[in-house]
C-alpha atoms as an extended CHARMM CRD file, in Angstrom:
* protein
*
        93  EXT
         1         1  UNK       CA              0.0000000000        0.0000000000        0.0000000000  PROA      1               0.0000000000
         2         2  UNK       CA              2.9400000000        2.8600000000        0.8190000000  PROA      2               0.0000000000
         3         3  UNK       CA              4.3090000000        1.6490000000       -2.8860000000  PROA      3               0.0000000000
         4         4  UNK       CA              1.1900000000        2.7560000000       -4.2700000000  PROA      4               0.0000000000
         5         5  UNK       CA              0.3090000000        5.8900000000       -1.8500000000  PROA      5               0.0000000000
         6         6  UNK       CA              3.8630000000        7.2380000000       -2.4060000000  PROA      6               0.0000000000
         7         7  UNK       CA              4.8540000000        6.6710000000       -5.7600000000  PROA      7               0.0000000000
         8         8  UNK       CA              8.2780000000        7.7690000000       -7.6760000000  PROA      8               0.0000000000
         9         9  UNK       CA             10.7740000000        5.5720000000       -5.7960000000  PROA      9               0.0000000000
        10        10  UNK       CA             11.9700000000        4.2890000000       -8.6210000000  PROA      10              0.0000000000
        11        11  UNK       CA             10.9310000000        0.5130000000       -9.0030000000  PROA      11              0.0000000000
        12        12  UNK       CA             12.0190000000       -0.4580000000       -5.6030000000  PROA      12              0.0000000000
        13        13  UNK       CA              9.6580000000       -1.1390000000       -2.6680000000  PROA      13              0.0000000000
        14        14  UNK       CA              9.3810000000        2.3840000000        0.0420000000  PROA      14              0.0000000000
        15        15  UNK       CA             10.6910000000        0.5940000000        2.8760000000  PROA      15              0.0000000000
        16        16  UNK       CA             14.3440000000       -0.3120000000        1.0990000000  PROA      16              0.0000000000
        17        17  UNK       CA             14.1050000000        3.0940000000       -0.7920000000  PROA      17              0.0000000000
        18        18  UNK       CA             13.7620000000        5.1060000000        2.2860000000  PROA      18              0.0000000000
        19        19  UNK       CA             17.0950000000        2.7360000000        3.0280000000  PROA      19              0.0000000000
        20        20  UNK       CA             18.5050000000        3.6930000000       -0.0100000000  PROA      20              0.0000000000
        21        21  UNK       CA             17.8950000000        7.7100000000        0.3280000000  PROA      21              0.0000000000
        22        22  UNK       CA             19.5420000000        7.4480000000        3.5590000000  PROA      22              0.0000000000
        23        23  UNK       CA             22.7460000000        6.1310000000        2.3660000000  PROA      23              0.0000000000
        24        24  UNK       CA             22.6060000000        8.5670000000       -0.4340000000  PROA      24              0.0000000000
        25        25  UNK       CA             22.1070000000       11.7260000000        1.5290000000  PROA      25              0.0000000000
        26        26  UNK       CA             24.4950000000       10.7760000000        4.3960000000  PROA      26              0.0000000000
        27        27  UNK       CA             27.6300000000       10.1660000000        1.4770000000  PROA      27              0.0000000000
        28        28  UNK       CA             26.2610000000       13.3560000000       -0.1190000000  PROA      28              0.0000000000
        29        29  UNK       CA             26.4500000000       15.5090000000        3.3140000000  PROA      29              0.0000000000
        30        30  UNK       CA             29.6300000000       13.4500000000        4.4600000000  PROA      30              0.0000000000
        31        31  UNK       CA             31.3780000000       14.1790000000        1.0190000000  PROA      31              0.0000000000
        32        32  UNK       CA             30.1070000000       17.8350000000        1.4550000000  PROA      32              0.0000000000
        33        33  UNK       CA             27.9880000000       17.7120000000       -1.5610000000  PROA      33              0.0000000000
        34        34  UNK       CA             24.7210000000       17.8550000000        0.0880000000  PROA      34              0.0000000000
        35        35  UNK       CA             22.5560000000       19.4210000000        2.9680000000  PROA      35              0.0000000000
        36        36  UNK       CA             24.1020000000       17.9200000000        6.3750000000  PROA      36              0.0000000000
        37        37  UNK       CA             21.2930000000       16.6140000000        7.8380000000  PROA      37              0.0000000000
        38        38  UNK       CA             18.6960000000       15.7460000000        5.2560000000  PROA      38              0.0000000000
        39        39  UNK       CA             19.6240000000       11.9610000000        5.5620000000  PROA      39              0.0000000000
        40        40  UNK       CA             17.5020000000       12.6260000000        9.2280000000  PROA      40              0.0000000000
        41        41  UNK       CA             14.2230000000       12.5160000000        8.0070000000  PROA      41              0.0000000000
        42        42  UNK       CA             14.9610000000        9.3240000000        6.0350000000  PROA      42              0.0000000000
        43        43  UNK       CA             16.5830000000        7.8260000000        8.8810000000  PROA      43              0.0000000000
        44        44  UNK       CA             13.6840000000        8.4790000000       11.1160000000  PROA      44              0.0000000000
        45        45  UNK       CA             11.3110000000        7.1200000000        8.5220000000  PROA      45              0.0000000000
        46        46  UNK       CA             12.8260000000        3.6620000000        8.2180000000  PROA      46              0.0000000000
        47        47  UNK       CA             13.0520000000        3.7550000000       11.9560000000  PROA      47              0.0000000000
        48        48  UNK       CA              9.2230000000        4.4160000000       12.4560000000  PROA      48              0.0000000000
        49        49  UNK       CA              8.8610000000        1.4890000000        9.8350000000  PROA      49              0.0000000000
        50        50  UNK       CA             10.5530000000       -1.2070000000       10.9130000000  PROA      50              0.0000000000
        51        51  UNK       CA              9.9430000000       -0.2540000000       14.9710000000  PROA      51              0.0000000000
        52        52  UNK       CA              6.1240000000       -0.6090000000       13.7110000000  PROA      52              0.0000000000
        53        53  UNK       CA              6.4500000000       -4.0890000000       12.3490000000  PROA      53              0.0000000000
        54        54  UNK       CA              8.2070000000       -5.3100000000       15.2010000000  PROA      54              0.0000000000
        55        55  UNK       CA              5.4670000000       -3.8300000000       17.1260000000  PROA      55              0.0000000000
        56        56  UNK       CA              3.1430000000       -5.4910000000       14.9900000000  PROA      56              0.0000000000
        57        57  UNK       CA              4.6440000000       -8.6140000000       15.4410000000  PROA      57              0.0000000000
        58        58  UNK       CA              4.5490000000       -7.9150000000       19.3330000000  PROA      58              0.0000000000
        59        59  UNK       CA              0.8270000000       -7.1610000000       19.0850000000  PROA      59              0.0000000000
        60        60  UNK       CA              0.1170000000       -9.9910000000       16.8850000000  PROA      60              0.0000000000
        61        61  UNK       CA              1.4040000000      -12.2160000000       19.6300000000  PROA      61              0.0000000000
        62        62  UNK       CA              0.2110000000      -10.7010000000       22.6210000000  PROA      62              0.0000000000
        63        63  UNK       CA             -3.5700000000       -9.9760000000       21.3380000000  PROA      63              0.0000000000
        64        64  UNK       CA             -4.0550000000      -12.5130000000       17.9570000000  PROA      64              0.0000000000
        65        65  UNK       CA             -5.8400000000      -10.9230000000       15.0830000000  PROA      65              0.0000000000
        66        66  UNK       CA             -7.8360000000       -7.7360000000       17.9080000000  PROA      66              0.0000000000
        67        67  UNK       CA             -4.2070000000       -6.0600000000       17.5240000000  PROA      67              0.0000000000
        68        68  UNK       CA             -5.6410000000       -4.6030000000       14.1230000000  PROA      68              0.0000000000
        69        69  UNK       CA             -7.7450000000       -2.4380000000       16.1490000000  PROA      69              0.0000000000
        70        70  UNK       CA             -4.2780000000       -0.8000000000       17.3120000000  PROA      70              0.0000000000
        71        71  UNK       CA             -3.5240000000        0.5130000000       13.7430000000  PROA      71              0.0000000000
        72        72  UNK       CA             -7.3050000000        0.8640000000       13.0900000000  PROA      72              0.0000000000
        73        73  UNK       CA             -7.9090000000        3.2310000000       15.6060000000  PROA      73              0.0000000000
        74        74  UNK       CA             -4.8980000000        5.2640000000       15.2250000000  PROA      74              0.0000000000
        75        75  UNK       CA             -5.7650000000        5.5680000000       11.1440000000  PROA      75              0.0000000000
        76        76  UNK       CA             -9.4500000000        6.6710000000       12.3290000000  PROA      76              0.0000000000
        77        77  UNK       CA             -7.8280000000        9.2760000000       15.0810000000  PROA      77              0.0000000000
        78        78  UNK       CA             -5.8090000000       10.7260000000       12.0300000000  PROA      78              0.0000000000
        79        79  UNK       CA             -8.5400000000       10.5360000000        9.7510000000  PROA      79              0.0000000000
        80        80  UNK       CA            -10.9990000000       12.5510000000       12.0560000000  PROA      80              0.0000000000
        81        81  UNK       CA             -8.1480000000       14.9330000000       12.7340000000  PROA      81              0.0000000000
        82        82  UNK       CA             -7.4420000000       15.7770000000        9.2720000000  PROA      82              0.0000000000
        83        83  UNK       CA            -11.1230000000       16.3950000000        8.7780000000  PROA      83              0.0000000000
        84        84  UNK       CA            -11.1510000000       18.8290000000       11.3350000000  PROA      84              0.0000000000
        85        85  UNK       CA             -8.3410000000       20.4180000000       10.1050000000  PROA      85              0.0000000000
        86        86  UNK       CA             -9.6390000000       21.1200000000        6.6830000000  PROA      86              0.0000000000
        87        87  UNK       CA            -12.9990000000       22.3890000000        7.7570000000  PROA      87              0.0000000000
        88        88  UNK       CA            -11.5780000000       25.0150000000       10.1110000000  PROA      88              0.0000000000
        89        89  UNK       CA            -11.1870000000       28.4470000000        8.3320000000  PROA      89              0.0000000000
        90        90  UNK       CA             -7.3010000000       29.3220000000        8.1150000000  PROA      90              0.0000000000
        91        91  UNK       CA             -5.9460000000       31.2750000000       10.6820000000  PROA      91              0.0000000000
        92        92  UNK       CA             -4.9230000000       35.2040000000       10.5990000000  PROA      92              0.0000000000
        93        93  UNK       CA             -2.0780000000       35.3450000000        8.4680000000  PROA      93              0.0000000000
């Protein structure tokens, strides 16, 4: 599903290009070529991926198929957030 939600990778799944961008910036910064830190946000990324499937697998174990209401719930919380977000009128600006 990210594959198809975030498209442009390049022909390689997100989880090993968000590996790959990481190396990429962190030579480019390290040779001086790029922005320092931008290999951060990739970093964190892959991080927040694979700490979620090993929580999923922890879930999975611990509560059997009910751990899908873990994800469920947060996707609904960020739904109903986002909602709200776009039917307040913008701020003074």
């Amino acid at each position: 599903m990210l594959n198809t939600a975030l498209p442009g990778v390049g022909g390689i799944t997100f989880v090993t290009g968000t590996l790959t961008r990481t190396g990429q910036a962190l030579v480019a910064a390290l040779a001086g070529r790029g922005p320092r830190w931008a290999w951060v946000p990739q970093l964190a990324a892959w991080t927040a991926l694979t700490a979620g499937a090993g929580l999923g697998g922890v879930l999975e174990v611990q509560f059997g198929h009910a751990a899908l209401m873990f994800p469920a719930t947060g996707a609904l919380l960020a739904a109903l957030l986002a909602a709200i977000a776009a039917t307040r009128p913008a701020g003074p600006g």
